[in-house]
GUTOR-594368 format. One record per residue (C-alpha): residue number from 1; x, y, z. Coordinates in steps of 0.001 Angstrom, whole numbers, plus 500000, padded with zeros to 6 digits. Layout:
<rs>
+-----+--------+--------+--------+
: num :      u :      v :      w :
+-----+--------+--------+--------+
: NUM :      X :      Y :      Z :
...
+-----+--------+--------+--------+
</rs>
This chain:
<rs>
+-----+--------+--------+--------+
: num :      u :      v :      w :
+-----+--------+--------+--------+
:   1 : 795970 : 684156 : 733294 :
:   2 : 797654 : 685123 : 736728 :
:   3 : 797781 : 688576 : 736683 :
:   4 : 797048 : 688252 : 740060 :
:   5 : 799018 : 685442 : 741406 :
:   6 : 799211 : 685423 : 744688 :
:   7 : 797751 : 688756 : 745167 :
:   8 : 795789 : 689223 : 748323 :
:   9 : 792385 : 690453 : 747672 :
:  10 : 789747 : 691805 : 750086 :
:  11 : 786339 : 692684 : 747623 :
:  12 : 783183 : 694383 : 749294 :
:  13 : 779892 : 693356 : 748613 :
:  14 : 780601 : 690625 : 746662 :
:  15 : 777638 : 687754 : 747663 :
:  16 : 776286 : 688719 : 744555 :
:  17 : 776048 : 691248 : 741319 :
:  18 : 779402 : 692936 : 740000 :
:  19 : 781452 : 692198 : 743562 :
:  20 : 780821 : 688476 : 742969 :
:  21 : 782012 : 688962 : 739360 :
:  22 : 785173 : 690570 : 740501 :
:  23 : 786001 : 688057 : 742817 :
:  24 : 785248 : 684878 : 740553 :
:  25 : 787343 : 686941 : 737905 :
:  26 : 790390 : 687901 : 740476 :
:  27 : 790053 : 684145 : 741835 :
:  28 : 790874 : 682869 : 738305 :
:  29 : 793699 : 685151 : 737829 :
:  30 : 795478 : 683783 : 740564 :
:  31 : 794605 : 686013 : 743659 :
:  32 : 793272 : 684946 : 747140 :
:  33 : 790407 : 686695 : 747646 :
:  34 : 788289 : 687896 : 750569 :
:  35 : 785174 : 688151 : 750250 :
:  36 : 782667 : 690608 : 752473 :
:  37 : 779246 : 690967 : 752645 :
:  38 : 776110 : 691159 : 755114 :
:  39 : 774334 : 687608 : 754132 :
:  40 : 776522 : 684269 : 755308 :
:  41 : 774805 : 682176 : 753411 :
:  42 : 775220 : 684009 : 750320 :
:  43 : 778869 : 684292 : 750743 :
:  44 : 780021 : 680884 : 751451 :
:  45 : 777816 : 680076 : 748387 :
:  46 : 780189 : 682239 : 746277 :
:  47 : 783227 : 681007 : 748347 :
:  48 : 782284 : 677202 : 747048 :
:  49 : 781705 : 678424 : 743430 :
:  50 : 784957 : 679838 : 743285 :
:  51 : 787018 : 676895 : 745251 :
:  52 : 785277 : 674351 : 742859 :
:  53 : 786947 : 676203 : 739898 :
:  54 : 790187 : 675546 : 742335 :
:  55 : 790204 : 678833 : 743511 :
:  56 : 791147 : 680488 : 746741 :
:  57 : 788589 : 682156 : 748792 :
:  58 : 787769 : 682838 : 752474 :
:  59 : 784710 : 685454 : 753213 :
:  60 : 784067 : 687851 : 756173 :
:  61 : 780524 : 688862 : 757347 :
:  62 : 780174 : 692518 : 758218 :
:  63 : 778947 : 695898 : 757643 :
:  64 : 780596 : 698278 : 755128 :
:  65 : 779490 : 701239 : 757149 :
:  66 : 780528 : 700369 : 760358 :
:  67 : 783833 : 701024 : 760899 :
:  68 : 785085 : 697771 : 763786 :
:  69 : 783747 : 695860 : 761024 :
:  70 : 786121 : 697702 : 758547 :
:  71 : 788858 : 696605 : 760631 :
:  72 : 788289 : 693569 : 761533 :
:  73 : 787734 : 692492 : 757720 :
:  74 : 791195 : 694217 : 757550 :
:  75 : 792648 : 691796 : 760610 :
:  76 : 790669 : 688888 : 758922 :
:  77 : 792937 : 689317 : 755564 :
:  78 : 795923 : 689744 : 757300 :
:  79 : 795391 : 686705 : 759732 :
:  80 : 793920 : 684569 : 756485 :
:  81 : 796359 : 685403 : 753947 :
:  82 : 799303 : 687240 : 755567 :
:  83 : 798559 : 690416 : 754233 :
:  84 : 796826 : 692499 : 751661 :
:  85 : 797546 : 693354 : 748279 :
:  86 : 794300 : 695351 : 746729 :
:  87 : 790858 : 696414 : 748160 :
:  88 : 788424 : 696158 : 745868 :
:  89 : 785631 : 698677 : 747792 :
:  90 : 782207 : 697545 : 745629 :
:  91 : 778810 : 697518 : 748007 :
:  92 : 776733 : 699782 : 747648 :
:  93 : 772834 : 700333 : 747680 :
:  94 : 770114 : 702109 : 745175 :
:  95 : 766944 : 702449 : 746763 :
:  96 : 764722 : 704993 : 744733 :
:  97 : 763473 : 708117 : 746953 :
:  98 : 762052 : 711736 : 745229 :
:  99 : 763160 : 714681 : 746835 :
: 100 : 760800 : 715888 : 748892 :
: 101 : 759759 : 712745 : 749923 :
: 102 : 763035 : 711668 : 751216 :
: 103 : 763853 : 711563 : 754393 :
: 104 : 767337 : 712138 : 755911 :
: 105 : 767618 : 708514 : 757343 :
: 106 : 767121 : 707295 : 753401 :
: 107 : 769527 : 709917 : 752764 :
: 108 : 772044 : 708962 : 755169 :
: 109 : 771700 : 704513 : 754849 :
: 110 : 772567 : 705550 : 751160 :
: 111 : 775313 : 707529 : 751671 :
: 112 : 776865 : 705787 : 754420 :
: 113 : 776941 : 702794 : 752423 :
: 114 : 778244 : 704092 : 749368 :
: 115 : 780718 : 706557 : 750153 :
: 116 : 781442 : 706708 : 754229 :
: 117 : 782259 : 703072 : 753161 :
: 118 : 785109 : 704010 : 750763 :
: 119 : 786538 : 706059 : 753526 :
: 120 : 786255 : 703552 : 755943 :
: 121 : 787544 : 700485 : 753832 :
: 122 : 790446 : 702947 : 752483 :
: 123 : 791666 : 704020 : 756192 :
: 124 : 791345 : 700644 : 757211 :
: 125 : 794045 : 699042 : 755077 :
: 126 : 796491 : 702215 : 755025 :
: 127 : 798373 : 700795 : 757973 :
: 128 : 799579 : 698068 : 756033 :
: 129 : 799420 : 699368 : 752673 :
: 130 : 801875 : 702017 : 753906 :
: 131 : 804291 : 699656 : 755844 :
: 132 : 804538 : 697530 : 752772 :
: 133 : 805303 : 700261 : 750278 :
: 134 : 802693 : 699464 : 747862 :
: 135 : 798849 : 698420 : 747465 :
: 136 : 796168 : 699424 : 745214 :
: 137 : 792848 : 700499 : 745844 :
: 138 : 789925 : 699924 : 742952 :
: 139 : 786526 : 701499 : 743721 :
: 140 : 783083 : 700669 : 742040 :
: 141 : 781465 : 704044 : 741061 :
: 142 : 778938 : 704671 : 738317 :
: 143 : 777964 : 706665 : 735878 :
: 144 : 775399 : 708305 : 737250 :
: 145 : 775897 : 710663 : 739340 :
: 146 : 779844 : 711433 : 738027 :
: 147 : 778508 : 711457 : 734564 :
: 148 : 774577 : 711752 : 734400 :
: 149 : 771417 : 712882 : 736928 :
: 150 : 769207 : 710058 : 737474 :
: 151 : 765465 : 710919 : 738895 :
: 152 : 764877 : 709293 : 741566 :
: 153 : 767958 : 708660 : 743275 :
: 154 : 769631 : 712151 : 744466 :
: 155 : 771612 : 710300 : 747296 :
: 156 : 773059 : 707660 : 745232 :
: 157 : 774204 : 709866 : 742506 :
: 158 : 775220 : 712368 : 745176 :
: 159 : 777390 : 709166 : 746865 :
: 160 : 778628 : 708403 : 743280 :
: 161 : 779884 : 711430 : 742523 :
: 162 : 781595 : 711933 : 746013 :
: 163 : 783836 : 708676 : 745400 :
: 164 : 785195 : 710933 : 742042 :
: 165 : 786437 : 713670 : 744681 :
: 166 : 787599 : 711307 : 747131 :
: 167 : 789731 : 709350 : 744736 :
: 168 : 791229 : 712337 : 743478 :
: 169 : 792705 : 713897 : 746103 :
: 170 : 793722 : 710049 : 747929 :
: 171 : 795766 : 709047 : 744732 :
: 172 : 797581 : 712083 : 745704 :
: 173 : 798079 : 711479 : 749251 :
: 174 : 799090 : 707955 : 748837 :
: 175 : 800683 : 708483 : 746048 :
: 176 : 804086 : 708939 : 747974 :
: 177 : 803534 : 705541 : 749352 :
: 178 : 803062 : 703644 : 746309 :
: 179 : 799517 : 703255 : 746257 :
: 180 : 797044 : 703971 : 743537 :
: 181 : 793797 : 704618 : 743533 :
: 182 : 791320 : 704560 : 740838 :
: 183 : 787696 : 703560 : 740023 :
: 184 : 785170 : 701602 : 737474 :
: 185 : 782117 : 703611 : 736735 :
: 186 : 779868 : 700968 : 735186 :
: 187 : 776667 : 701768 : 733155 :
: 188 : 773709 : 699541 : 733160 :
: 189 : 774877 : 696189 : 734265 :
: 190 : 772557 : 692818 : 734361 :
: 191 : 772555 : 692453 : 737929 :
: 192 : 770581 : 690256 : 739997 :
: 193 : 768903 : 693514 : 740836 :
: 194 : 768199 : 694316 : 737192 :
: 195 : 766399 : 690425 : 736376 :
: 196 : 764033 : 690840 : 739588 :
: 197 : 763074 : 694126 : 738252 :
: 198 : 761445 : 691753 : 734866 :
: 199 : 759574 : 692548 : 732234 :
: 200 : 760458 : 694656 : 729722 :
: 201 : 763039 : 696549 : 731957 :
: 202 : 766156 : 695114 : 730591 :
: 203 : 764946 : 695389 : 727013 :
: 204 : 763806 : 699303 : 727285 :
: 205 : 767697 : 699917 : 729184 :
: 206 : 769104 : 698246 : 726157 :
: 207 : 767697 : 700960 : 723601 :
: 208 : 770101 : 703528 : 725831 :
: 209 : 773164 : 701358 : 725274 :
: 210 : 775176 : 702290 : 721866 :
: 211 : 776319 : 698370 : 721611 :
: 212 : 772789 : 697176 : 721885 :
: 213 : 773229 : 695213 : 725339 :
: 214 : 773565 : 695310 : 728903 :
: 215 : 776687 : 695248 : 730393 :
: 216 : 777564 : 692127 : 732649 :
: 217 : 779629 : 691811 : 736661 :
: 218 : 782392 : 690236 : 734462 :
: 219 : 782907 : 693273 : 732251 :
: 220 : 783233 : 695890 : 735236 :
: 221 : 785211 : 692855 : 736762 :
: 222 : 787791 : 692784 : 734052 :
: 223 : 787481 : 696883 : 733951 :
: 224 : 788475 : 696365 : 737516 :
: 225 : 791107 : 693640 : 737037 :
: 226 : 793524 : 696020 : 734585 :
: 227 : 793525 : 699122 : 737003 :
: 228 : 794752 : 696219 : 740308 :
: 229 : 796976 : 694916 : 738097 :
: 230 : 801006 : 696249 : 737080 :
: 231 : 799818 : 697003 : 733754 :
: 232 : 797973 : 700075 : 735060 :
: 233 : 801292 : 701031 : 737604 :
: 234 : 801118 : 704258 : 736297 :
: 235 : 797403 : 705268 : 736783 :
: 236 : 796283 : 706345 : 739895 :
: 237 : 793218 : 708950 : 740552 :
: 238 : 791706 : 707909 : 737191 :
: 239 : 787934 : 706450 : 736556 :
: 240 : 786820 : 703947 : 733880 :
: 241 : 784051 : 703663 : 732211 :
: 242 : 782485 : 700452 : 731122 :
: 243 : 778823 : 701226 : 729814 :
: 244 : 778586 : 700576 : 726348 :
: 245 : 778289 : 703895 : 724828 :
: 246 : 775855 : 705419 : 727221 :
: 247 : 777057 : 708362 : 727756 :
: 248 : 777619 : 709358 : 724456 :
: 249 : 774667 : 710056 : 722652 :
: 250 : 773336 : 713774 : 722687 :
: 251 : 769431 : 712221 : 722682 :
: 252 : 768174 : 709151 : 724534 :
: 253 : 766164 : 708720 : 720591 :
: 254 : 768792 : 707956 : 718438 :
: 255 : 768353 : 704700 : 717130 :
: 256 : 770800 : 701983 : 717855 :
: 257 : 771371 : 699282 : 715805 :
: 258 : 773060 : 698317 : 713299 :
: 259 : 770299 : 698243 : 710231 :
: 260 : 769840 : 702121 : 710257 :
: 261 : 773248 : 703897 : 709332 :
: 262 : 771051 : 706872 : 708663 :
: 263 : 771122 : 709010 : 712234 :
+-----+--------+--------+--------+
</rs>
């Protein structure tokens, strides 16, 4: 408990999903944490959740692709909690589109709000990251894209896969300034997304997962919580990933579970 204490916290996309994880599990750890997001109502909701547990949280309603809004989130931590500490850069999107189908405005809503949105989040709190000598900066990848093709979805794996570049080269940068950067890339998490999706869709992702279940917003939150904190001071330009096993098999057939030790 408070490995955070005190830390200030800004978290994008977190009214729901894997940010809201992160910031429930950064709230407990002792941080003050700023939450961001497009829908106000789903944002104080997660505010109340977290001061009920005695928590500190404010929230800030803007657009992760739009870079005043970058800013002023930025302005809003600053002016809320005297400064910032880590930026948690999480939102992102996954609508499905085939090639040849889609269009560049799909292409472009998906990769501004995936990856223009790391830039824009990262150059946003540089100023004071800088002037204070130190910050961290955790971003929420995945493994697709970075670590797997995924039909359907040639922008977001394309967005995905830009955030490993980026971080690379920025933990090198910054590095001079004392601040890290690194990234989760989660596997199959169970997502608000995921339940509305029903049926047998969890059940069939399960059969991909080595450990026989989907991952949950507190596991990439905790993921998340080691590279903010000084135990991970000496990563920076790394990527985690918390997915169960699911990149490791060599066939999508191989039977998982526990009763059949004869692969």
């Amino acid at each position: 408990m408070n490995r955070l204490k005190d830390k200030k916290v800004i978290i994008t996309g977190a009214s729901k999903g894997i940010g809201k994880g992160i910031a429930k599990v950064f709230a407990k750890e002792g941080a003050h944490v700023l939450l961001v997001g497009r829908n106000e109502q789903a944002l104080k909701k997660v505010v109340s959740e977290i001061s009920h547990d005695k928590g500190i949280a404010q929230y800030y309603v803007g657009d992760v692709s739009n870079e005043s809004d970058m800013n002023g989130m930025v302005d809003k931590a600053i002016h809320d909690f005297g400064g910032i500490d880590i930026m948690c850069i999480n939102a992102g999107i996954y609508p499905q589109h085939w090639l040849g189908q889609m269009t560049l405005a799909q292409w472009n809503q998906v990769i501004s709000t995936n990856l223009t949105s790391v830039f824009l989040a990262t150059n946003a709190c540089l100023p004071f990251m800088k002037k204070q000598k130190h910050g961290q900066i955790v971003i929420t990848s995945s493994i697709s894209g970075p670590k797997t093709g995924l039909p359907g979805f040639a922008h977001y794996t394309a967005s995905k896969a830009g955030i490993t570049g980026f971080i690379k080269t920025a933990a090198i940068e910054l590095a001079k300034h004392n601040i890290r950067v690194n990234a989760v890339e989660p596997g199959i998490i169970m997502t608000e997304g995921v339940a509305e999706v029903g049926g047998d869709y969890g059940e069939n992702q399960k059969k991909a997962v080595p450990l026989g279940e989907l991952g949950t917003p507190e596991d990439v939150a905790y993921a998340a919580l080691f590279l903010a904190s000084d135990e991970a001071k000496f990563i920076t330009g790394q990527t985690l990933v918390v997915d169960g096993g699911q990149v490791l098999p060599e066939s999508l057939f191989m039977p998982f579970n526990a009763e059949n030790e004869n692969f």
